[in-house]
N, C-alpha and C positions, 0 to 999 in steps of 0.2 A: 505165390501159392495158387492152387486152383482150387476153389471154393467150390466147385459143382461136387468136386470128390470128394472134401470133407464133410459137406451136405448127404451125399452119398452116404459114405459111410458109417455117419451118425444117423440115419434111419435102417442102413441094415443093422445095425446094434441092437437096433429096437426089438427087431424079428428073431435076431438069434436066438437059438437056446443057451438058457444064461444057464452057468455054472452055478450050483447050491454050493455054498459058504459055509462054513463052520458058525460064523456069526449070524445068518437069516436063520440057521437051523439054531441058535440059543434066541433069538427074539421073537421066534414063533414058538418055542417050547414056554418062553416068557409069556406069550402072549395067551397061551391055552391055561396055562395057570391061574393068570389074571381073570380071564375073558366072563367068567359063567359068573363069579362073584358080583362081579362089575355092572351084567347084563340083570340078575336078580335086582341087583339094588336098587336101578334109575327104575325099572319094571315096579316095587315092591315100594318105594320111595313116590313115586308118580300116583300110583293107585294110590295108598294113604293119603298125601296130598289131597286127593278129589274127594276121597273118603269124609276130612276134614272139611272142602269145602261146605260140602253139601251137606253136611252137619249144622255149621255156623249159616247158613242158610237156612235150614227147617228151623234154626233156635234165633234166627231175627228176622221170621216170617217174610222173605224176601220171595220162598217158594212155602205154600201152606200157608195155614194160622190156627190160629186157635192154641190153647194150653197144649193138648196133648202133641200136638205139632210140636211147639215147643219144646216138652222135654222129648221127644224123638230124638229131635238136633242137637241136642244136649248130648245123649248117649251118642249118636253115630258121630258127633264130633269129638267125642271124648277119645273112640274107638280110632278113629285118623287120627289122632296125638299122638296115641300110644304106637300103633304103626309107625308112626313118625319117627319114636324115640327109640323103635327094636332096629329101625333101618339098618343104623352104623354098626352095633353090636354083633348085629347077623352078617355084615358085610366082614368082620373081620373076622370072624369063624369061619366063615365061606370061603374067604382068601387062603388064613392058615391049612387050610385043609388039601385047598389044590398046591399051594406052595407044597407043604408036604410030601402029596402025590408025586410032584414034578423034580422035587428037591437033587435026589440022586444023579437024574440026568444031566439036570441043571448043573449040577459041578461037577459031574465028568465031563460033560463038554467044554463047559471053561478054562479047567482044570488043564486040558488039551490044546488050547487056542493060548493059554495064557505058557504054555511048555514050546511053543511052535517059533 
């Protein structure tokens, strides 16, 4: 066999214009679904998190001192908790919602790939 051409050929592959799929076109309709829920959370999840840090920090004088220091870090670590604890609940409200949105599409094109 000559290797130069199938070297060849497997980089113009690369360049062609690839044909769109029935399937890249249901795992990006998947994906647009997913995507904002997903992107909210680690966003919304992250920031609580630091919320919390930096709570438990003003409430064990690591940063500040003093009593009212103290209960500061108390509150705004209380407040990163509870961020903490809305994370998941929000994340699957967000989800059902774009599922929703997306839902019709999503099984007529299945629906179509799964008939084919």
């Amino acid at each position: 066999m000559n290797t130069d051409k199938i070297i060849a050929e497997s980089i113009a592959k690369d360049y062609a214009p690839k044909e769109s799929s029935k399937i890249v076109a249901l795992k990006k309709l998947d994906n647009k679904a997913k995507l904002p829920a997903t992107v909210f959370t680690y966003s919304f999840g992250i920031g609580s998190a630091l919320v919390f840090g930096t709570g438990m920090c003003l409430a064990m004088q690591v940063i500040g001192s003093g009593l009212a220091g103290m209960i500061l870090g108390i509150m705004i670590g209380i407040a990163g908790l509870v961020g903490c604890g809305i994370n998941y609940p929000i994340y699957k409200k967000m989800l059902e919602k774009g599922k929703a949105k997306y839902a019709y599409e999503i099984v007529e094109l299945a629906r179509q790939i799964s008939e084919e």
